[in-house]
LUMLODREN-412164 format. One record per residue (C-alpha): residue number from 1; residue in three letters; x, y, z. Coordinates in steps of 0.25 Angstrom, whole numbers, padded with zeros to 4 digits. Layout:
N
  seq  type     px     py     pz
  NUM   ala      X      Y      Z
...
//
This chain:
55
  seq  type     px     py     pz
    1   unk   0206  -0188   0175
    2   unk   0213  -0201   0171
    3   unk   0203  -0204   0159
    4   unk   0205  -0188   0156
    5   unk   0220  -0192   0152
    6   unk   0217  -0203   0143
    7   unk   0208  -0195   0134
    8   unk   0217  -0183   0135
    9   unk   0228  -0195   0130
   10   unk   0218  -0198   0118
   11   unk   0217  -0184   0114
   12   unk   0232  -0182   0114
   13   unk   0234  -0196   0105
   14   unk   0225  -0193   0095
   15   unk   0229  -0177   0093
   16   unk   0243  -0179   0096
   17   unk   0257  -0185   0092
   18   unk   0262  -0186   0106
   19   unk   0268  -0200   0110
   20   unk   0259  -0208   0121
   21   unk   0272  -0205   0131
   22   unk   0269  -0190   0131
   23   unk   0254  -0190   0131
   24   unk   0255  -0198   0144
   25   unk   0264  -0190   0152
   26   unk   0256  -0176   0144
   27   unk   0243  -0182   0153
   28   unk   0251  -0187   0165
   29   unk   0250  -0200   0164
   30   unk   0263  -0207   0172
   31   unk   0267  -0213   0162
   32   unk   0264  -0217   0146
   33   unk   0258  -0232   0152
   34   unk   0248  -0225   0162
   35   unk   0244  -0215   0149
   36   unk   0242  -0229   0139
   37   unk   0234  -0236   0153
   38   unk   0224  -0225   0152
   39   unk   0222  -0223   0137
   40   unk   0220  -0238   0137
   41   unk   0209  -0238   0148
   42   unk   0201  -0227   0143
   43   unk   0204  -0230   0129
   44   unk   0205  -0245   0127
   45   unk   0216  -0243   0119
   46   unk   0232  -0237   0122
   47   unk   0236  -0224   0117
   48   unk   0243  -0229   0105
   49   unk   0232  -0238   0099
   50   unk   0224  -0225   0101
   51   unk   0233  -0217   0092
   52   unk   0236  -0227   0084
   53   unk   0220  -0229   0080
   54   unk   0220  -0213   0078
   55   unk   0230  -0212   0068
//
């Protein structure tokens, strides 16, 4: 379920406009930190270098 979130994450960052801060508490992460820990470990990389490199 935990690597579930992350991808989901990814999913809403590309398709999405919504700040980091709502995608973390949309997924039920405790807070926006535990989200960017997550992205980071299944992705290498944090949720902003991700939408950064997709835009």
């Amino acid at each position: 379920m935990l690597r579930c979130k992350p991808e989901e994450g990814r999913r809403l960052l590309q398709f999405t406009n919504k700040p980091i801060s709502t995608i973390s508490t949309f997924l039920c992460f405790s807070g926006q930190n535990h989200f960017q820990t997550a992205f980071k470990k299944q992705f290498g990389i944090t949720p902003n270098e991700y939408r950064r490199k997709r835009l």
